[in-house]
C-alpha positions as CSV (number, residue, x, y, z in Angstrom):
1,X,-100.4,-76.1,88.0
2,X,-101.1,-77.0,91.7
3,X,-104.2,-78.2,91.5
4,X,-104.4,-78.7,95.7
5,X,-104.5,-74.9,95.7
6,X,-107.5,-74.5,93.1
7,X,-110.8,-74.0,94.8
8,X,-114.0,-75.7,94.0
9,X,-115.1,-73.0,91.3
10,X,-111.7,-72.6,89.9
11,X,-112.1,-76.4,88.9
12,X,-115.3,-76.2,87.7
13,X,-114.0,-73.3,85.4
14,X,-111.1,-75.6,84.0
15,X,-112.7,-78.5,83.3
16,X,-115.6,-76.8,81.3
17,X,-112.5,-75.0,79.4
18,X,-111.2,-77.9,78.7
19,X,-114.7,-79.1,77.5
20,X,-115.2,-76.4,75.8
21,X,-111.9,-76.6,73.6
22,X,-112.6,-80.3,73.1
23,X,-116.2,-79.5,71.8
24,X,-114.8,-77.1,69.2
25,X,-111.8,-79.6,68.1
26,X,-114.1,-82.2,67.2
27,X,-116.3,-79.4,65.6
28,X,-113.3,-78.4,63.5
29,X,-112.9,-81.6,62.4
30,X,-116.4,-82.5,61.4
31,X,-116.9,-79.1,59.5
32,X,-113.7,-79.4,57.6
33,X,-114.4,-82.8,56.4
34,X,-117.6,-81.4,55.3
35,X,-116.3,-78.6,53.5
36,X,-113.7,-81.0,52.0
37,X,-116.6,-83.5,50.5
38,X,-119.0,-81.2,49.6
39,X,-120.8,-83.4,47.3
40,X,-124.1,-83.1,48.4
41,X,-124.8,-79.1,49.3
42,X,-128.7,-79.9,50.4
43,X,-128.1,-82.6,53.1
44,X,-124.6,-81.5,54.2
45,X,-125.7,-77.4,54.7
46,X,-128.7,-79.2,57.3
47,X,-125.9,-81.1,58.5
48,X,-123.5,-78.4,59.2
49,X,-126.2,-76.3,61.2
50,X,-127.0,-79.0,63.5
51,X,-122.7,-79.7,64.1
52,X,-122.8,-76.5,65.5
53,X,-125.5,-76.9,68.2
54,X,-122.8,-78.7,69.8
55,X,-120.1,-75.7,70.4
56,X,-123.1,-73.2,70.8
57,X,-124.2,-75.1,74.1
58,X,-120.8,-75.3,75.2
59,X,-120.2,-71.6,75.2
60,X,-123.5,-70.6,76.4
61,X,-122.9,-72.8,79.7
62,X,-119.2,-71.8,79.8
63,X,-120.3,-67.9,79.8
64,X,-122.8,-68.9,82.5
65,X,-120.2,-69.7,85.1
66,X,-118.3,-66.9,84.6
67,X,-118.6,-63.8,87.1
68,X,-117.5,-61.0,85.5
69,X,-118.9,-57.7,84.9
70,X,-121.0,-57.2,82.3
71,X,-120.7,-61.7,82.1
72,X,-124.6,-61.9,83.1
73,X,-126.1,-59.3,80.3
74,X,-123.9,-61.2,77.7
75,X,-125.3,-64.5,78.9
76,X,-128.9,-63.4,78.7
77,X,-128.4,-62.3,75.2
78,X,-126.4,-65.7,74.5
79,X,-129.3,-67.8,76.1
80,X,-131.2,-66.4,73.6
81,X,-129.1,-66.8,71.0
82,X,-129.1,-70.5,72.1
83,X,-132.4,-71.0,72.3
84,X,-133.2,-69.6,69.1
85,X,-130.9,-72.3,67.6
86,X,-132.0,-75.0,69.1
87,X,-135.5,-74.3,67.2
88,X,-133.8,-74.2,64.2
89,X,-131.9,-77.3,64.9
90,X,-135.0,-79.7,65.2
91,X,-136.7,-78.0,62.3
92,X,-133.1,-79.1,59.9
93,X,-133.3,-82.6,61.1
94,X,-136.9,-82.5,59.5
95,X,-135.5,-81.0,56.8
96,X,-132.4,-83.7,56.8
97,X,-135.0,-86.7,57.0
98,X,-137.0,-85.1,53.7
99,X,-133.7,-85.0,51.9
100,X,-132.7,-88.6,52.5
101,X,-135.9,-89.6,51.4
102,X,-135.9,-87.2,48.1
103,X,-138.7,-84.8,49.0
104,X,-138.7,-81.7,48.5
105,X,-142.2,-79.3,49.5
106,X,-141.1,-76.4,47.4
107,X,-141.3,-78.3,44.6
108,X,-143.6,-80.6,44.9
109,X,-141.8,-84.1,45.1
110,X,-142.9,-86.6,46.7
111,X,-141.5,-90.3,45.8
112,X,-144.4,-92.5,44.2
113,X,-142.7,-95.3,46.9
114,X,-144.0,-93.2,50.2
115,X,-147.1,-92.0,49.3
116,X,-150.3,-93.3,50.3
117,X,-148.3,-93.9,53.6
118,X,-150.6,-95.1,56.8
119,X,-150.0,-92.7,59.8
120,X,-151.4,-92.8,63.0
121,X,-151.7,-90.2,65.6
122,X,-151.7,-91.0,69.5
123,X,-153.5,-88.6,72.4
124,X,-153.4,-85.8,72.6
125,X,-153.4,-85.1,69.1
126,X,-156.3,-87.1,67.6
127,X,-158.1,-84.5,69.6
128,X,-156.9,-82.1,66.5
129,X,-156.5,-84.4,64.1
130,X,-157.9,-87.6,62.5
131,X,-156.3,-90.9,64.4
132,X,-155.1,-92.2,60.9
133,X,-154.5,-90.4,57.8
134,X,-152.6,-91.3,54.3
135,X,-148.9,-89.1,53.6
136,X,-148.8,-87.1,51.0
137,X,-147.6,-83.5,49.8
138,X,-150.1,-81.6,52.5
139,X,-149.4,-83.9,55.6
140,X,-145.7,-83.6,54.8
141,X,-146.2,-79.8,54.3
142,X,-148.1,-80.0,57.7
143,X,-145.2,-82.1,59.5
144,X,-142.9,-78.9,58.4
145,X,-145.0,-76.5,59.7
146,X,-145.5,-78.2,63.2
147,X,-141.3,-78.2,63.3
148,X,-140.9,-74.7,61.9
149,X,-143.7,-72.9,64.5
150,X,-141.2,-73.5,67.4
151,X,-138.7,-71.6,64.9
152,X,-141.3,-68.3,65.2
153,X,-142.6,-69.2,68.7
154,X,-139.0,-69.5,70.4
155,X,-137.5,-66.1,68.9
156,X,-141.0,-64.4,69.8
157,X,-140.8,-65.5,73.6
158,X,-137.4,-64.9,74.3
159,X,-137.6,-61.2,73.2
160,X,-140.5,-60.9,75.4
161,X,-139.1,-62.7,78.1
162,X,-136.1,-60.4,77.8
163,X,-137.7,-57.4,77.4
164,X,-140.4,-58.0,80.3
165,X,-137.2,-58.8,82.6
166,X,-135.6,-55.4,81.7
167,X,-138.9,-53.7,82.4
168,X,-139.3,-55.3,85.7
169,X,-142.7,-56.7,84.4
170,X,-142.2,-60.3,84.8
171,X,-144.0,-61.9,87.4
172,X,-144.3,-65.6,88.1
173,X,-147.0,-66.1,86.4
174,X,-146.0,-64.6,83.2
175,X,-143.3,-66.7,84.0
176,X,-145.3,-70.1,83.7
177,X,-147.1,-68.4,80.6
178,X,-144.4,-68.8,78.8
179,X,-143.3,-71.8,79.7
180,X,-146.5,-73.3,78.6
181,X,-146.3,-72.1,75.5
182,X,-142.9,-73.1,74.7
183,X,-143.4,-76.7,76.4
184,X,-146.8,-76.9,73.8
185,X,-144.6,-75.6,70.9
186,X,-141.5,-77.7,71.2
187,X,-143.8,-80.4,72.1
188,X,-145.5,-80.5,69.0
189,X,-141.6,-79.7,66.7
190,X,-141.0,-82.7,68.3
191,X,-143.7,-85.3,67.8
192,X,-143.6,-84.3,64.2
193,X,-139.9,-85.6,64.1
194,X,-141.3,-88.8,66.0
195,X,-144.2,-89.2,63.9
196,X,-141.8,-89.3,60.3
197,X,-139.5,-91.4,61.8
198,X,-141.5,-93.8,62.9
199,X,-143.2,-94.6,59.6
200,X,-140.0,-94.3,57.6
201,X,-137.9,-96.1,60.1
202,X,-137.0,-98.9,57.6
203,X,-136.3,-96.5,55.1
204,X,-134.0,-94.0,57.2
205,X,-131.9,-97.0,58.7
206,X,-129.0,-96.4,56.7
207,X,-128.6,-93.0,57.7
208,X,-128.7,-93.9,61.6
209,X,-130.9,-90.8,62.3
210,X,-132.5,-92.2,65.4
211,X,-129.2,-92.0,67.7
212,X,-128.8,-88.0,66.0
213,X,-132.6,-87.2,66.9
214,X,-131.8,-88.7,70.5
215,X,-129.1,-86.4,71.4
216,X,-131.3,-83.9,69.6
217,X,-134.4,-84.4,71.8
218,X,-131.8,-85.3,75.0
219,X,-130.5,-81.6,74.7
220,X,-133.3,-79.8,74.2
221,X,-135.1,-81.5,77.0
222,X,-132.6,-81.7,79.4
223,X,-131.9,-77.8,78.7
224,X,-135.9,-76.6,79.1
225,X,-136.0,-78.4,82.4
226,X,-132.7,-77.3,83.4
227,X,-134.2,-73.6,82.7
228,X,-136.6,-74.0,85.0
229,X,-134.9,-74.0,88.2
């Protein structure tokens, strides 16, 4: 292939191709060896949803440089789609954290080790809630519930959002509604993640979860913004 005769979009098409297939090679591999080892269904089912965050993104901003017919439609829908994961995503990291550390809410487990826990809060949220607190089975219930509202929230809005768009009913301030909302909401998925972490940190160290949470928060982040213009 002459690549002197490829124009600047032709280009940018191949090397998000080739992106793209790399993304799901490396997918392949990690979910086979998975599937191989499956010794520990719990941990490794989290682990497997948040694996495939990684080709979901790639495809959704693959679609979105397409021009095609019908190519803009599909992308709306695959936005979503996205979106909707990403929510998900944060909330099985929690999820992954609680597992390493042998908790489990639905059953009321919580290690004899961890509890009686100090946390703190920072501003804004000692507005809402007392500035230190001790951990046990309702703050770690409450730490789920502040990761799995963006899980709701985020479905919620984009069929909205959607569906306002198709009505031609969506004007800039509805717009900047939402946007508030879902900045609170992933806001708050977020800190809950921070706030675990940061009291566990010693215990979670073998596991390496801050560089994971990282990319997490990186993606997310860096996707919301990009939205926005």
């Amino acid at each position: 292939m002459d690549m002197s005769t490829l124009d600047r979009g032709q280009i940018t098409l191949l090397g998000s191709s080739f992106c793209v297939m790399l993304s799901m090679h490396f997918t392949v591999q990690l979910l086979s060896q998975h599937l191989f080892y499956w010794k520990n269904p719990k941990e490794q089912k989290a682990i497997i949803i948040i694996i495939l965050m990684a080709p979901i993104y790639a495809i959704d901003s693959f679609v979105g440089l397409l021009d095609i017919r019908g190519s803009k439609a599909f992308f709306m829908f695959l936005d979503s789609i996205k979106e909707c994961y990403e929510a998900l995503v944060i909330a099985k990291f929690l999820a992954l954290m609680y597992s390493y550390l042998n908790i489990s809410i639905s059953k009321n487990i919580v290690p004899d080790g961890i509890k009686g826990r100090e946390i703190q809060h920072s501003f804004p949220m000692t507005l809402f809630q007392p500035r230190t607190f001790r951990l046990n089975h309702h703050t770690l219930k409450l730490l789920k519930y502040w990761t799995w509202q963006f899980v709701i929230i985020r479905p919620l809005c984009s069929i909205l959002m959607i569906t306002l768009q198709l009505l031609g009913m969506y004007p800039t301030w509805v717009s900047w509604t939402f946007t508030i909302i879902l900045n609170i909401s992933v806001s708050l998925a977020l800190y809950s993640l921070v706030v675990f972490y940061h009291v566990f940190a010693k215990e979670l160290e073998p596991h390496k979860p801050l560089a994971k949470f990282m990319c997490i928060k990186g993606i997310v982040f860096f996707c919301f913004w990009q939205a926005l213009n």
